[in-house]
ROGU-650455 format. One line per 10 residues: for each residue x, y, z of N, C-alpha, C. Coordinates in steps of 0.2 Angstrom, whole numbers, m for minus. Each point is the difference from the previous one (the first is absolute). Layout:
% ROGU-650455
X Y Z X Y Z X Y Z  ... $
END
This chain:
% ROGU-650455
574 620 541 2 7 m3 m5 5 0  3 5 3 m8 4 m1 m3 6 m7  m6 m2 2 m3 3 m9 2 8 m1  6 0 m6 0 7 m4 8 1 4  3 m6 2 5 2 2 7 m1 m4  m4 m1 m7 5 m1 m7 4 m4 0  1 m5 8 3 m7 m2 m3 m5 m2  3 m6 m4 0 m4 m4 m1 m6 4  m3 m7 2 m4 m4 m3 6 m4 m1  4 m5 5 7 m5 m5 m3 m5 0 $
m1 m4 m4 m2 m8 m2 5 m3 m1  3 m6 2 6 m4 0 m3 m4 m6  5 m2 m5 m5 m6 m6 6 m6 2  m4 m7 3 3 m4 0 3 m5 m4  6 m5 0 1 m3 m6 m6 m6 1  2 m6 m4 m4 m7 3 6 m4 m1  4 4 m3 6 m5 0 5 m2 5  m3 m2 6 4 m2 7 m5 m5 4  1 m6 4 m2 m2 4 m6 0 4  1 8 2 m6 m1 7 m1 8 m3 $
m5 1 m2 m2 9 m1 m1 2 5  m2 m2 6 m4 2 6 8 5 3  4 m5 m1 8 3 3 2 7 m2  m3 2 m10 2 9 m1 m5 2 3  m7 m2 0 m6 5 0 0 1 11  4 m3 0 1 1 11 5 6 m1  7 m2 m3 4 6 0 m3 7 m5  m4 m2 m3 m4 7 m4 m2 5 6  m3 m6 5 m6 4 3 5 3 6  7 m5 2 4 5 7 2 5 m5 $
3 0 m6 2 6 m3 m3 6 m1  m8 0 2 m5 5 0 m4 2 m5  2 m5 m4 m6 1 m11 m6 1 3  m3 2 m3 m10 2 3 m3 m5 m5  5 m3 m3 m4 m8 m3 5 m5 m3  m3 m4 m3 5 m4 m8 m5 m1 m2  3 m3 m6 m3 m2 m7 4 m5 m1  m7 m4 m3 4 m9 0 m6 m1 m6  5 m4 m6 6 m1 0 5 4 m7  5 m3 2 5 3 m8 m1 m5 m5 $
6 1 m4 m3 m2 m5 4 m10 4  0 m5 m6 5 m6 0 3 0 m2  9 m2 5 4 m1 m7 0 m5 m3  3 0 m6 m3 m5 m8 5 2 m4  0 m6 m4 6 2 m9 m7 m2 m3  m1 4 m5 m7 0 m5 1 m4 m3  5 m3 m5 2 m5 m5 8 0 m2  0 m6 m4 6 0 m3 2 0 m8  2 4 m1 2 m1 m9 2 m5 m2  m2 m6 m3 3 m7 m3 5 0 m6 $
2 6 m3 4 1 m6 4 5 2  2 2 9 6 5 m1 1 m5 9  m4 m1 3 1 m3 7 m2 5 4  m1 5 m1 1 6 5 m7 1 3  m2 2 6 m5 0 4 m3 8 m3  m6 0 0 m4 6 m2 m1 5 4  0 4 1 1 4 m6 9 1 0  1 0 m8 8 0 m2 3 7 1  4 2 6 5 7 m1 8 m2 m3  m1 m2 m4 10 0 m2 1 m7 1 $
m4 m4 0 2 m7 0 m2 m2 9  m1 3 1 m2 m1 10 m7 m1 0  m1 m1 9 m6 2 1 m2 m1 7  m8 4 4 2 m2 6 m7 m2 3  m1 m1 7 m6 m1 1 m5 7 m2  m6 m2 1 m6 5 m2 m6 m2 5  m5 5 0 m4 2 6 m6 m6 m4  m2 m4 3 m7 m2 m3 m6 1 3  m5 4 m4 m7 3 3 m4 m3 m3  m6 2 1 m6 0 m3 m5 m5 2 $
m6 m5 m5 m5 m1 6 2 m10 2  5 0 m2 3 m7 2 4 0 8  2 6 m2 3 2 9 m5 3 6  m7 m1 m3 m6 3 5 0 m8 6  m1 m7 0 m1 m4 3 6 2 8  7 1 m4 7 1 6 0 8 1  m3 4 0 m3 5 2 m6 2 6  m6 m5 m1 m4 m2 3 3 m2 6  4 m4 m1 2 m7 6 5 6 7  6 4 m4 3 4 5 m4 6 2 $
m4 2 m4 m4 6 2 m4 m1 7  m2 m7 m2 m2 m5 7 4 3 6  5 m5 m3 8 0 8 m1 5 2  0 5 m3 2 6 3 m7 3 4  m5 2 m3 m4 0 3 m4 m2 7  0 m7 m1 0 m7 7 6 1 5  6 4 m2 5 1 6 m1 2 3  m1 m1 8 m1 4 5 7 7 2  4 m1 m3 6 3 3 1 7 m7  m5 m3 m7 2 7 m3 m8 1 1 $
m1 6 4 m7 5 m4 1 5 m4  2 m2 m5 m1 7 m5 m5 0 m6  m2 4 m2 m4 1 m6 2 m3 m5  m1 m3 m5 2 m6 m6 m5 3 m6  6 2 m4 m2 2 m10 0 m7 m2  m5 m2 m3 2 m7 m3 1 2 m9  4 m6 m2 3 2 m6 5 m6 m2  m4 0 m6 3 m7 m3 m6 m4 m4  m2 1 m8 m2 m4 m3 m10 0 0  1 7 2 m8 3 2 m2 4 m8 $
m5 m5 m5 0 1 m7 m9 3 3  m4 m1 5 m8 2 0 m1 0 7  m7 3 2 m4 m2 4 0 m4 4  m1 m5 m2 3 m6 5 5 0 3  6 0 m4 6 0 2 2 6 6  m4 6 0 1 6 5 m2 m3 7  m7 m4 m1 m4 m3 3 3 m4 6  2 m4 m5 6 m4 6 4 1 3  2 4 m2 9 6 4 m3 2 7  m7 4 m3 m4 5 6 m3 m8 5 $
0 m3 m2 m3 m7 4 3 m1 5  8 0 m3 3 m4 4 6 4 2  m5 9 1 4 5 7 3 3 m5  0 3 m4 2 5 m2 m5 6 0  3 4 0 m3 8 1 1 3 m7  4 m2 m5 m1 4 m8 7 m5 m5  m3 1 m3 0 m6 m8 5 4 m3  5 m3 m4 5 3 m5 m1 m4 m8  0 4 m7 m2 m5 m4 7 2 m5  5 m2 m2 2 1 m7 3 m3 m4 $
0 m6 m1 0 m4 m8 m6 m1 m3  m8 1 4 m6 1 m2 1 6 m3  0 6 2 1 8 m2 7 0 m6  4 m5 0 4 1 m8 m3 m4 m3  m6 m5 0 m2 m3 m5 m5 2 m3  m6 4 4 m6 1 m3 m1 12 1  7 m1 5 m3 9 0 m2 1 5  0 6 5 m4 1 4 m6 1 3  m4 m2 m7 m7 m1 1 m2 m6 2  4 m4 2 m1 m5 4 m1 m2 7 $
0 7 1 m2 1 8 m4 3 2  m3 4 m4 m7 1 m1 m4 m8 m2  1 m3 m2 m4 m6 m1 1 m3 8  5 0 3 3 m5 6 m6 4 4  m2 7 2 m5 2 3 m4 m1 m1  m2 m1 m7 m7 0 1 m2 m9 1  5 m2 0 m3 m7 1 2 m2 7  3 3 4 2 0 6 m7 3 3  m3 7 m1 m6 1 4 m6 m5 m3  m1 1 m6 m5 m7 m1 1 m5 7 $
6 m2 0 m2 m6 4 m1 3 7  3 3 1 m2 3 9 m5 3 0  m5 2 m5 m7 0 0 m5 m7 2  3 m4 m3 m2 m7 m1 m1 m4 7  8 1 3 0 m1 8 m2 3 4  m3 7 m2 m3 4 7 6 4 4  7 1 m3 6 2 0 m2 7 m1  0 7 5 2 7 m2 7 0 1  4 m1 1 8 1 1 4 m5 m1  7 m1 m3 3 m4 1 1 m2 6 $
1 4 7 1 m5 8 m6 m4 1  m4 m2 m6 m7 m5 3 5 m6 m2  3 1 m3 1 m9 m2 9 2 0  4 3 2 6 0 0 3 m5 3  4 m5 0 3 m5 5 m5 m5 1  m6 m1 m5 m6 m4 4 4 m6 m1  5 m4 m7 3 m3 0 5 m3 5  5 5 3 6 m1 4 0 m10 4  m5 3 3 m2 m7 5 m2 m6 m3  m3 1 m7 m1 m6 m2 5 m4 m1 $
7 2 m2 5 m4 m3 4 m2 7  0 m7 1 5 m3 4 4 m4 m3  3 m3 5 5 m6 0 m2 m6 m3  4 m4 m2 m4 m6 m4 m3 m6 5  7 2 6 m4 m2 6 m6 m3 3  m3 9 m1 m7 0 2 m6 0 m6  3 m2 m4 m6 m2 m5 m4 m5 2  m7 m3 m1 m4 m6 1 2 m5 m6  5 m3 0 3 m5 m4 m6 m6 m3  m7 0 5 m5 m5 m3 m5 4 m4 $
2 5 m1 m5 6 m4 1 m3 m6  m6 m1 m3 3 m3 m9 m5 4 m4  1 3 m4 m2 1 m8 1 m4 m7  m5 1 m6 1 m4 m6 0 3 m2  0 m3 m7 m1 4 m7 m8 m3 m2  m1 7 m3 m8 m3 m2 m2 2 m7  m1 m3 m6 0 4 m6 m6 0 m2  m2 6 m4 m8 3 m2 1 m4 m6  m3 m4 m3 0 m2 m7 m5 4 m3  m4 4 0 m1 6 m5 2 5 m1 $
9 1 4 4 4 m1 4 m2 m6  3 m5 3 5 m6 m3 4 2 m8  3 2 m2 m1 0 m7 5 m6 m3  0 m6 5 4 m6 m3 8 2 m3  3 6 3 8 m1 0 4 m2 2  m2 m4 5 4 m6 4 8 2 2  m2 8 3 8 2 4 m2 m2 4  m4 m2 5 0 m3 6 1 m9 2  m2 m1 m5 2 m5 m1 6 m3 m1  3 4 m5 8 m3 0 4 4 5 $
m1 7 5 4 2 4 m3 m7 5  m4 m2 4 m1 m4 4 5 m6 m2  1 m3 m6 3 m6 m1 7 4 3  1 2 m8 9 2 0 2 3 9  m4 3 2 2 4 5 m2 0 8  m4 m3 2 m6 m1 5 m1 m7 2  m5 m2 0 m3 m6 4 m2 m6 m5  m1 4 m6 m4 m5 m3 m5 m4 2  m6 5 0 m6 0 4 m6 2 m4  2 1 m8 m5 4 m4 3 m5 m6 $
m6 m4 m3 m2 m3 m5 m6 2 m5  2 m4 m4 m6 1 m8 m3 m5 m1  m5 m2 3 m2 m7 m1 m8 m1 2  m2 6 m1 m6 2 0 m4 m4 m5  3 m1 m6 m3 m2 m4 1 m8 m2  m3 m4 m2 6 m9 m2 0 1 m8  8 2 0 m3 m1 m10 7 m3 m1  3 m3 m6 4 m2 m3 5 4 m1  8 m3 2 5 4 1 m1 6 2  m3 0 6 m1 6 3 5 m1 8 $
6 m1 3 2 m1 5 m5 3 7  m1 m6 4 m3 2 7 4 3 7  1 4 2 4 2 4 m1 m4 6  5 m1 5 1 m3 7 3 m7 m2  1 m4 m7 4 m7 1 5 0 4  3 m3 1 6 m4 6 6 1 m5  6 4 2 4 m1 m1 0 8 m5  m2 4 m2 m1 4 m5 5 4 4  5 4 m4 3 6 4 2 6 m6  m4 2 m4 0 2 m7 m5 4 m2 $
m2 5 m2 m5 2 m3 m4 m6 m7  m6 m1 4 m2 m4 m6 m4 4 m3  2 m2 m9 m4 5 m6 m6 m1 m1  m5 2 1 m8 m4 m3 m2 3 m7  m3 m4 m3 m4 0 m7 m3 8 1  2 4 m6 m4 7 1 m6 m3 m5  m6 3 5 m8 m3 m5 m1 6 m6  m3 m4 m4 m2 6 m6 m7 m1 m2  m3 4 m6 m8 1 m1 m2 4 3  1 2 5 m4 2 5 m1 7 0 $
m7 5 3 m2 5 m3 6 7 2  m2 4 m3 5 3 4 m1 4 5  6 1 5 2 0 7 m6 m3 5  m1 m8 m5 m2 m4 6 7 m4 3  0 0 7 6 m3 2 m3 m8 0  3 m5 m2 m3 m6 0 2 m3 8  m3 m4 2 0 m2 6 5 m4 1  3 m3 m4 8 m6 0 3 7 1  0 5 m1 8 6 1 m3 4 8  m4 m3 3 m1 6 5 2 m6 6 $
5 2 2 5 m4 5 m7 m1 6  2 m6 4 m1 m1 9 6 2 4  m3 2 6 4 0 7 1 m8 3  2 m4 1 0 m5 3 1 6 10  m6 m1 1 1 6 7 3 m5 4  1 m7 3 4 m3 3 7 0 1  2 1 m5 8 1 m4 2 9 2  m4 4 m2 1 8 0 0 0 7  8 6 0 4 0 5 m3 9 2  m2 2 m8 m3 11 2 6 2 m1 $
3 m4 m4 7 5 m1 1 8 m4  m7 0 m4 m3 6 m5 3 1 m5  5 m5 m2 4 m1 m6 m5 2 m7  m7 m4 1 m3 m2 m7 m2 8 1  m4 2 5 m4 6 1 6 8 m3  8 m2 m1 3 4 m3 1 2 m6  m1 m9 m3 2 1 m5 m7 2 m4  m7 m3 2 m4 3 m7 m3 5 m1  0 1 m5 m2 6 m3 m6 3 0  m3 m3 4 m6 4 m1 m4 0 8 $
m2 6 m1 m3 3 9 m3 m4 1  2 m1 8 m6 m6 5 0 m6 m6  1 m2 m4 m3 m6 m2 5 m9 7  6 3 1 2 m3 5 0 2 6  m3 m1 6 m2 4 7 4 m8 6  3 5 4 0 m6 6 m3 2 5  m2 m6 2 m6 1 4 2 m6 9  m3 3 4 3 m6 4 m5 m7 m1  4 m3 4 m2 m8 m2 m7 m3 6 $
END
């Protein structure tokens, strides 16, 4: 369009709610849009009242689906902003949007081919001063990289993500834990049981009723002795889990759950 000629700018906002997104963001682009926006919101029922039965929110005893946002819908936002971008049959400019609460989150959108960022269940939570923070932490880091413009690094992502395909399937990573991190809360311990490989024990130490992780047959979270005396926020060494790295599959299950930076890193093997 040409500059000053008081026309508008149409951006298509795509759903995520279908199949194949690439199929609206093709017919966006025969249609003529000068871009899309990816993505809307998800459809969702939020909850259900247990003492009336009706799906929430209540209008007169009904209810209906609802839009789901914010930064739980960033991972499936990421993913189509992808498709669309990677398709060789749509070129259109891409607003990403969907669960972009900071900097980082802008960061990735623009990584992965977008040309401008949309923010608002961040902006109803904290205010519109939240996008002054999103720049300034946005240029901090493109200072960082040696980045003057967002097209230094736009799409640098795109090509990384393939098919499962072509992944290197002997590529292995572990879990590796800092024990002067460690604060001995054994969430990675018991997601690895209950949930994983069962590949993380507590057996660092030999002491009395304290179970040893990896026996034959175990399929359970086993409970160990919590140690006591000890000074405070010393982590005692019976509570600060191992990797058995033979066992570790790199799933990053434990790396999710702990609480505390970098104390769990995967690393290749």
């Amino acid at each position: 369009m040409g500059e000053g000629s008081g026309a508008h700018a149409g951006l298509v906002k795509l759903t995520p709610n279908i199949s194949d997104i690439r199929q609206i963001a093709r017919a966006a682009a025969r249609g003529g849009a000068d871009g899309v926006s990816a993505i809307n919101t998800i459809n969702s029922i939020t909850g259900i009242d247990l003492d009336t039965f009706v799906p929430r929110p209540d209008v007169n005893g009904f209810s209906t689906h609802g839009g789901y946002c914010g930064p739980a819908v960033k991972p499936i936002a990421l993913n189509l902003v992808h498709q669309i971008a990677a398709d060789e049959d749509c070129r259109l400019p891409v607003s990403g949007v969907g669960g972009v609460a900071g900097w980082r989150d802008a960061a990735e959108f623009i990584l992965l081919g977008c040309g401008t960022v949309q923010v608002c269940t961040a902006a109803m939570h904290y205010g519109f001063r939240i996008v002054e923070d999103m720049l300034d932490g946005l240029a901090n880091w493109m200072r960082e990289k040696g980045f003057e413009n967002i097209e230094d690094f736009r799409g640098r992502t795109i090509a990384r993500v393939v098919e499962w395909k072509d992944l290197d399937l002997n590529y292995k990573t572990v879990a590796r834990i800092d024990e002067t991190k460690c604060i001995g809360c054994e969430l990675c311990y018991t997601a690895c049981w209950d949930g994983a490989h069962q590949c993380i024990h507590l057996d660092r130490v030999e002491a009395a009723g304290v179970f040893h992780g990896g026996a034959p047959g175990i399929a359970m979270t086993p409970i160990p002795k919590l140690d006591s005396g000890l000074r405070p926020k010393e982590t005692p060494l019976a509570r600060v889990p191992r990797v058995d790295e033979s066992e570790c599959v790199g799933c990053n299950l434990c790396a999710l759950v702990c609480p505390v930076e970098d104390c769990i890193t995967m690393e290749r093997a």
